[in-house]
N, C-alpha and C positions, 0 to 999 in steps of 0.2 A: 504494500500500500504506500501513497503517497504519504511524504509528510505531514506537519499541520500548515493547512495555508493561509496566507493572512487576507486581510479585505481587501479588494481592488479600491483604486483609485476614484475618485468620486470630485467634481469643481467643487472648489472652494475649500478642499485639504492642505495641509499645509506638508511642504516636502522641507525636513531638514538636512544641512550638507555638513558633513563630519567629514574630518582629516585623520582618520588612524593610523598613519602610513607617512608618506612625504610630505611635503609642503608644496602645494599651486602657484604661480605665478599669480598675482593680483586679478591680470587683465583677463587670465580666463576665468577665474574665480565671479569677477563681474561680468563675464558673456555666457554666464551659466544662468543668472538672475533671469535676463527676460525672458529667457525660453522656457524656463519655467512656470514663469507667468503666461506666457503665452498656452500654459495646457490649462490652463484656468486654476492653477494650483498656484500657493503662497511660499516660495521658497523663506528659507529661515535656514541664516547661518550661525553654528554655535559656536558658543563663546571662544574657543580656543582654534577655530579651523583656521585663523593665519598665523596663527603661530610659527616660530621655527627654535629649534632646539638654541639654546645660548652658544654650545660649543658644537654637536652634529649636527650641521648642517644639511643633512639628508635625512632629517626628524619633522616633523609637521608638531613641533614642541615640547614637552615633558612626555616621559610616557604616561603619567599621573594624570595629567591634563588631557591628553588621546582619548584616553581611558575612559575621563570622568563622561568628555564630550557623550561619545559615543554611547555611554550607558544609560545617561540620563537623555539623550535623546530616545534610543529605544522604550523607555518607561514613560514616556511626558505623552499623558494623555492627548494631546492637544495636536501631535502629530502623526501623519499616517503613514510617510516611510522615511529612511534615512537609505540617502544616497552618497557614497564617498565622492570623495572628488578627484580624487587620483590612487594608484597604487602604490610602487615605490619600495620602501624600505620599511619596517617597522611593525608590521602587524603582528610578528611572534609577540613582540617584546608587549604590544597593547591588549593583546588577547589575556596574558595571563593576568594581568589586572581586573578582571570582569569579575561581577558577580553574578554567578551562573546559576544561585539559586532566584535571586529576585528577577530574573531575565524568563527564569521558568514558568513564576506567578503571571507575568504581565500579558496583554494580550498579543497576537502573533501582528507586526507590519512589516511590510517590504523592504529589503533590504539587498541594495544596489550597490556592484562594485567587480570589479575584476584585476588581473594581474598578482600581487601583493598579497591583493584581499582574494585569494583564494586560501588564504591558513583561517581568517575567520569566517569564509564559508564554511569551511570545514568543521570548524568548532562550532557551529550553531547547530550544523547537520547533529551533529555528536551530541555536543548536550541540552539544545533544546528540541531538535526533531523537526525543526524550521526548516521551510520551503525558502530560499533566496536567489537571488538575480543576479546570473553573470554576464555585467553588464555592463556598456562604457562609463566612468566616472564623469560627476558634472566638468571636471573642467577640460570635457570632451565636446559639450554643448554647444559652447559657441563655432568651434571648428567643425564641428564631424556633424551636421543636420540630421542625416539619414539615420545615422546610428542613436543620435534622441527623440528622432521620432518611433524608430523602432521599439527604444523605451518606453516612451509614450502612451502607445498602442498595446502594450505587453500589459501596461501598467493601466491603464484605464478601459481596453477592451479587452479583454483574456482571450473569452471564447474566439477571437478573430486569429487567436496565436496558439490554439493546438496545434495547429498542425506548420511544422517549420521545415523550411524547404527552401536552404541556400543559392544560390543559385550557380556558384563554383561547388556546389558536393558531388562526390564521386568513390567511386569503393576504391580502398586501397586491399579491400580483402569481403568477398562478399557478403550476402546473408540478412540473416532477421534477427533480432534479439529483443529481448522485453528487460526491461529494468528499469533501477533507479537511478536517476542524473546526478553525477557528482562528480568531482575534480576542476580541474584550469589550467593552474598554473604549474609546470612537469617539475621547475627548480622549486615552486613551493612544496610540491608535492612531497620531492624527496629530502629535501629538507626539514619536514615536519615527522618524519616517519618516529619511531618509539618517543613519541612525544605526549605531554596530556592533552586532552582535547582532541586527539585525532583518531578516527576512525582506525581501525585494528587492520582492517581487510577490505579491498575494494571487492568482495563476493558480492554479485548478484547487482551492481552497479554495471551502468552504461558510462565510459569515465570519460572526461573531456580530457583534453591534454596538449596545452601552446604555448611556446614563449616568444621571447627576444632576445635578441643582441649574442646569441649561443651558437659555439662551431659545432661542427655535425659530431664533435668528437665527445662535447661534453653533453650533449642531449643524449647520447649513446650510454655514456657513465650515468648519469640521472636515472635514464630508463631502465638501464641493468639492475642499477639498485634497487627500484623498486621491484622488479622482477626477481633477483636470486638473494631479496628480502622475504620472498612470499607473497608479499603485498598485493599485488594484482592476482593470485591462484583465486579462482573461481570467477574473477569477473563477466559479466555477460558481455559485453562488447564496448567499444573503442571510438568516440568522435577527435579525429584532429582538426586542431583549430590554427589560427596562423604561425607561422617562424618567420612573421619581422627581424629583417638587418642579421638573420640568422647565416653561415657560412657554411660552404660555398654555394651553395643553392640550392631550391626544392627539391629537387630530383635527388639529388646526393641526400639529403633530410628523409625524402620521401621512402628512397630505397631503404637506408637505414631502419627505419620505422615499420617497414614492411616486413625485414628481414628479425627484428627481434619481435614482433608482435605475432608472425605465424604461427609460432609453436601454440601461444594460447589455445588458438582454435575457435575464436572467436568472430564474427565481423568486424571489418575498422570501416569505417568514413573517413575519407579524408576530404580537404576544402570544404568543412565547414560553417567556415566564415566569423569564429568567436575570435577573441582573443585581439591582440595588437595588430589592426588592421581598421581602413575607414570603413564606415558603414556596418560596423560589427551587428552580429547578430545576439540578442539576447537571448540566454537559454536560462531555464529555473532549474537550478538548482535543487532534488529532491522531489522532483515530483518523478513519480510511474509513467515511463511513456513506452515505445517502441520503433526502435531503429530498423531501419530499411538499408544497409548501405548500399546496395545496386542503385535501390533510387533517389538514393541522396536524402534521406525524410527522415524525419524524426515527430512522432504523433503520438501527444501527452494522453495518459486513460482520462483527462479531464481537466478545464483551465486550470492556469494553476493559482486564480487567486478569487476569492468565493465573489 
């Protein structure tokens, strides 16, 4: 079954933008605002989202401060989802500051974010059972249109977003498979492995899996570890998402990928369109759906936000 999913988007909600992770440049920080407005929702940035660490400067502040943002925006009645604004650095260090018991009380909202913020999708998957959104961060808004309309639509029309169908998807390895949507990012992935908060075993998970800026040498290392960790034994099937600025090119990535994910025995998709690329496509995170790789689809057992 799917996880617990939270309310859809509704005019006149208020979206707050948390920095867990890095710090934003101002100027897209402020061309996240009208677009926001523009879906008829109130953005609201909290207190700490410009922050920047006094001495790491690859901090979006304290982690105390990340932390505090972040929690208390998930609990404040008065907001319906909390969207990051970038990825970046720092989500291990912000996650474990959470309080996972009153995160568990509060009622379930949406919660947008990719890159980075794939260690706290993980951890929500994990301890609270939350359904969330991988998916461009606000200060993707002002530049990338397509990709926060896509949010947009995910987040205010569900039923319109069962059924996902990239339009670069292609099998890297055939098949059908049924599961639950989980993973993103391959260096958060394997970075989080024997860690609190993170899921034991991707069994019976559909796993996404993208990065940037990685030679085909060390996405091979990443991958392996996950693999002759255990980690991935049992999973139902495989979506890949982009390798931005990744080296020497798709084909060399792509073969690679093909060549350690066979043994599985599972389907892959590949060119799925998540991950660090324009016009990203939003996937939820924890819902139940069903992968088609021959035809490129992916078709949730139900929207995934009530």
């Amino acid at each position: 079954m799917s996880a617990r999913r939270p309310p859809r988007l509704r005019a006149g909600d208020t979206v707050a933008l948390v920095a867990p992770c890095s710090p934003t440049p101002e100027e897209e920080l402020a061309a996240a605002l009208p677009v926001i407005e523009a879906w008829g929702a109130r953005p609201q940035v909290r207190p700490h989202t410009r922050d920047r660490h006094p001495v790491l400067g690859y901090l979006a502040g304290t982690d105390a401060d990340r932390a505090a943002d972040l929690q208390e925006a998930l609990l404040a009645p008065d907001v319906a989802a909390v969207v990051c604004v970038r990825g970046g650095d720092g989500a291990h260090r912000t996650l474990d500051l959470l309080d996972y018991g009153a995160l568990r009380g509060a009622p379930p909202k949406a919660f947008v974010g990719f890159s980075d913020v794939t260690a706290l999708h993980a951890a929500f998957a994990e301890e609270l059972d939350l359904v969330t959104f991988h998916g461009p961060g606000a200060g993707y808004f002002g530049r990338d249109p397509a990709a926060a309309e896509e949010l947009r639509t995910t987040l205010f029309e569900p039923e319109s977003r069962v059924r996902i169908a990239p339009p670069g998807a292609r099998p890297l390895i055939g098949g059908t498979a049924r599961g639950r949507l989980m993973g993103g990012n391959l260096s958060i992935l394997a970075d989080s492995l024997a860690t609190p908060h993170f899921r034991a075993s991707a069994e019976g998970g559909l796993l996404l899996l993208e990065d940037v800026g990685e030679d085909v040498s060390r996405l091979d290392r990443m991958l392996t570890q996950l693999l002759r960790s255990g980690w991935m034994n049992g999973a139902a099937g495989v979506l890949l998402g982009s390798w931005g600025k990744c080296t020497p090119d798709e084909e060399t990535i792509r073969a690679m990928m093909r060549e350690r994910l066979a043994p599985l025995g599972v389907p892959v998709a590949d060119g799925f369109g998540f991950g660090h690329i324009p016009a990203q496509t939003t996937v939820p995170l924890g819902m139940t759906a069903t992968l088609d790789a021959d035809a490129g689809t992916l078709v949730l057992d139900e929207p995934a936000l009530v």
